[in-house]
N, C-alpha and C positions, 0 to 999 in steps of 0.2 A: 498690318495686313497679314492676313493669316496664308500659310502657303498649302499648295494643293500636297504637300505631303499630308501637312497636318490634319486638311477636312478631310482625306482619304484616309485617314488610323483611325476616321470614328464612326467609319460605313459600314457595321456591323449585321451580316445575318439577321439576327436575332434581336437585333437593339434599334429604334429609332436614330437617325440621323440627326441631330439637330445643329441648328445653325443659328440661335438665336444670337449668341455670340458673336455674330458677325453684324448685327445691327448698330453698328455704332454709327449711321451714316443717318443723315438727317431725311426723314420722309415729308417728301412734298404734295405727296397728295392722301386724300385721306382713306384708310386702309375699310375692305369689306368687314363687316362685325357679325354677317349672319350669312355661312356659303352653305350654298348646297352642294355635292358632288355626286357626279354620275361617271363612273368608273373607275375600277379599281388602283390603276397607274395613277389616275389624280388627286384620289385622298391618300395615296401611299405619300405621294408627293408632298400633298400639304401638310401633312404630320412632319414630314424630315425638312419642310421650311419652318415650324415653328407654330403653324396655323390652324393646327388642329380646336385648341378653345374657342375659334370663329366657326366650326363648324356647326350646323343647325340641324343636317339629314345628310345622307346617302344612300345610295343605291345597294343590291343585293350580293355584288362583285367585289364591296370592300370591303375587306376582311380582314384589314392590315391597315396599321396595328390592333393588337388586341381591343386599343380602345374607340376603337374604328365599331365593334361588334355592339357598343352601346347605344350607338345614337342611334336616334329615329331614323325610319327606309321608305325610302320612296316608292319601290320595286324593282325589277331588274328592270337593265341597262336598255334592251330591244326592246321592252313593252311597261315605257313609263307613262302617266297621266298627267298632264300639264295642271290639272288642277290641284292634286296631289305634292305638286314639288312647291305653288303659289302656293297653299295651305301653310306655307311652313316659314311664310314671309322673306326670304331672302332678298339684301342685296346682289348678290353676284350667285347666277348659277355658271358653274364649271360642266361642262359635260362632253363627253369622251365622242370622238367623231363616228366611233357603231351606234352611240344613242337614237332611240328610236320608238316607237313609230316618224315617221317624219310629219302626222300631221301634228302630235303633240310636241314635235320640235318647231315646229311653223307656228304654234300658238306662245310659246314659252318669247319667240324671237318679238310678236306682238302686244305683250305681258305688260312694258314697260320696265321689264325690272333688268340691269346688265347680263349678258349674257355670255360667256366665248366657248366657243367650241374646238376643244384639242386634238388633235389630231396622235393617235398611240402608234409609231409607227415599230418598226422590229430591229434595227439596225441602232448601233452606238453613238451614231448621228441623229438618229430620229429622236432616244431617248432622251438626249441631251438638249435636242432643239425644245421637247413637251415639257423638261423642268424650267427652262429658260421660259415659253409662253406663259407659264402657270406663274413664275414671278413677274413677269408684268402683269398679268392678272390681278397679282396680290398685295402689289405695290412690293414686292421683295427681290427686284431685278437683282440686286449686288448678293444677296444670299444664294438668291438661284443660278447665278453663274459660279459661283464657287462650290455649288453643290453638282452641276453639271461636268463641272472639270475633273472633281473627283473620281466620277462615274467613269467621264473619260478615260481618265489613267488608269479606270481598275482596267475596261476592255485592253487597252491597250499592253498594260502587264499581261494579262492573259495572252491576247495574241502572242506574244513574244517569243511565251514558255512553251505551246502548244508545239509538240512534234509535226515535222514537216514531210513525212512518209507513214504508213503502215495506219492510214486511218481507219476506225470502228466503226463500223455498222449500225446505226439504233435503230428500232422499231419503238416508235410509241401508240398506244392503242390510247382510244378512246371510246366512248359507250354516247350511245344517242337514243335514253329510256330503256326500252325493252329489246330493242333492236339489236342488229349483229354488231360486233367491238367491230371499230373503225381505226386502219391503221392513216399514218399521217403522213403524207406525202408532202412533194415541191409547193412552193408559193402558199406558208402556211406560219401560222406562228411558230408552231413545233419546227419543221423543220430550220427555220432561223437561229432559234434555240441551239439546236444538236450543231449547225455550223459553226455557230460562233464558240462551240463546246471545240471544236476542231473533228466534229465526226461527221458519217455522211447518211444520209436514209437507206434505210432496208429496202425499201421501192423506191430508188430515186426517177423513176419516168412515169410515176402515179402523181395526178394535180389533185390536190387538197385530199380532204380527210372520205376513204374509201372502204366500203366495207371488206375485211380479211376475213379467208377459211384458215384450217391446218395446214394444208398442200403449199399455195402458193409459198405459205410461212416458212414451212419445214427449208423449201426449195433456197427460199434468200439467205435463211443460216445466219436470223441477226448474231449481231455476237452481245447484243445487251436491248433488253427489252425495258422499257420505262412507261410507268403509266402515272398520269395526274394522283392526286390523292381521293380527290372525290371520286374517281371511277373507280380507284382501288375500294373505298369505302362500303360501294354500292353492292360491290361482288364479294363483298364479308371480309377486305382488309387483307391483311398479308396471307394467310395461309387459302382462303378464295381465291386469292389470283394464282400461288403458287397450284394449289388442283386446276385450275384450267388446262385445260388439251392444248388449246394456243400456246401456254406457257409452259406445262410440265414436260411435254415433247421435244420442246424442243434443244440446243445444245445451250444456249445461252440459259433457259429456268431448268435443264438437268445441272448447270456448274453454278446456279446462284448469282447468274448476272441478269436480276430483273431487281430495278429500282422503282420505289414508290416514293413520289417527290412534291409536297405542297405545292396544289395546282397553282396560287395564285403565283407563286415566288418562280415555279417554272416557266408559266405563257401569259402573266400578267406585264410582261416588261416596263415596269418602274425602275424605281432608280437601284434597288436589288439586282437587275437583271446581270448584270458583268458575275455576280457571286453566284450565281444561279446557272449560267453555263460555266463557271468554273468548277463547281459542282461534279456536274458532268463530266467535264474533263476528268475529275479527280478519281470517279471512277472507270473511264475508258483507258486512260492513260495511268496506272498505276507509279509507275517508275520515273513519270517528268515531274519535273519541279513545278508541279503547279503552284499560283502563288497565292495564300491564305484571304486575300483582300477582305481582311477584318472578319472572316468564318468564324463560329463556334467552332470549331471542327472543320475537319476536311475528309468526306464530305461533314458539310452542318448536321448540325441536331433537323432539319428539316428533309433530309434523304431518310429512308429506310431501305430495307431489302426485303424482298416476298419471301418468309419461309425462316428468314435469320431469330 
């Protein structure tokens, strides 16, 4: 029996999980041979149980791992075609509980072909409850509870370490097209994120994601500004964001506390997430001992800084 020290030394940033090593338990029933997945916490998931070679398609969200980027797509996650994921003959579809439209998830449920729907929630509990449904899903209960428990102890190391006074401010912006950058408020992924990071929002009495001017901005005085990767991308990458008004103005992008951070590893919360607000941590809190839970680095090779 392998111990949760040991599946937590091999939950690396940058590396696939695997737990096939743990299969030494005899399977009673017979395993899907052709899945499809629809969102990105659940092919992140299937690859770190092992299941990745049953994969047949995915949706536009998974992007993780790298070899997640080869297989056939079905389209994003809000606006899939039931006939388009049937095309691809699956045993089991997996799909993320934002999947949608809902009539093409009413057709997939009438399909005949297995179906479950996961629920991605934000919380160290939730994430752990999505890798446990996704191993009965996959006939991999005893891998997925030893993958969940790992997870667990990373949050839980984290909590630990995190200083108990003198919290950091984030602002994370995000972009919707052409439209004005939207900073992220309560009852949000982001914000879940930055708490479990041990920090608190820039607007904390703003609900969900709101468009931001200069003024209000300048007024809040994030002390660190974080943006997805793909919105940083959008606005030409690290030196585009550091020229923004938003960000060059202000006291956090005049001292170089604006992070650009791989969207999916930020607000996809998979089984990454515990390293991913650790992350965070590691740059709000310089001086605590945050602890490495198997990082390339601290932060990872998956943080950058605008302008560095």
């Amino acid at each position: 029996m392998i111990s949760r020290r040991s599946a937590l030394a091999g939950l690396g940033a940058g590396a696939v999980f695997s737990v096939s090593h743990l299969r030494s338990f005899a399977q009673t029933a017979p395993s899907p041979a052709q899945i499809v997945s629809v969102g990105g916490a659940i092919t992140e998931t299937l690859f770190a149980l092992g299941r990745g070679p049953q994969l047949r398609a995915v949706d536009t969200t998974s992007t993780y791992p790298a070899a997640a980027n080869a297989l056939p797509k079905v389209g994003y996650l809000r606006q899939l075609s039931a006939e388009g994921i049937l095309a691809m003959k699956p045993d089991l579809v997996l799909l993320s509980g934002e999947a949608g439209p809902a009539a093409a998830v009413a057709h997939l449920k009438t399909a005949g072909v297995a179906l479950e729907q996961v629920d991605i929630g934000r919380s160290p509990e939730a994430v752990a409850l999505m890798v446990e449904a996704i191993g009965r899903a996959t006939n991999e209960s005893e891998a997925a509870s030893a993958l969940a428990a790992a997870v667990t102890d990373q949050f839980d190391a984290l909590a630990a370490a995190l200083p108990t006074e003198g919290r950091q401010s984030v602002l994370l912006l995000l972009a919707a097209g052409n439209g004005p950058l939207l900073g992220a408020g309560a009852n949000t992924a982001a914000s879940a994120m930055i708490n479990l990071a041990g920090g608190e929002l820039a607007f904390p009495d703003m609900q969900g994601y709101k468009a931001v001017s200069l003024e209000p901005v300048l007024a809040a005085d994030p002390d660190w500004i974080v943006l997805p990767s793909h919105v940083a991308m959008a606005m030409g990458g690290p030196k585009g964001v550091a020229a923004l008004d938003i960000v060059a103005r202000t006291r956090a992008g005049s001292e170089g506390r604006v992070a650009i951070i791989d969207s999916h590893y930020l607000l996809g919360f998979g089984p990454r997430a515990a390293q991913a607000a650790a992350d965070i941590a590691t740059l709000l809190y310089p001086g605590a001992n945050i602890p490495p839970l198997g990082r390339d680095g601290t932060p990872s090779a998956l943080v950058s800084l605008a302008g560095a």
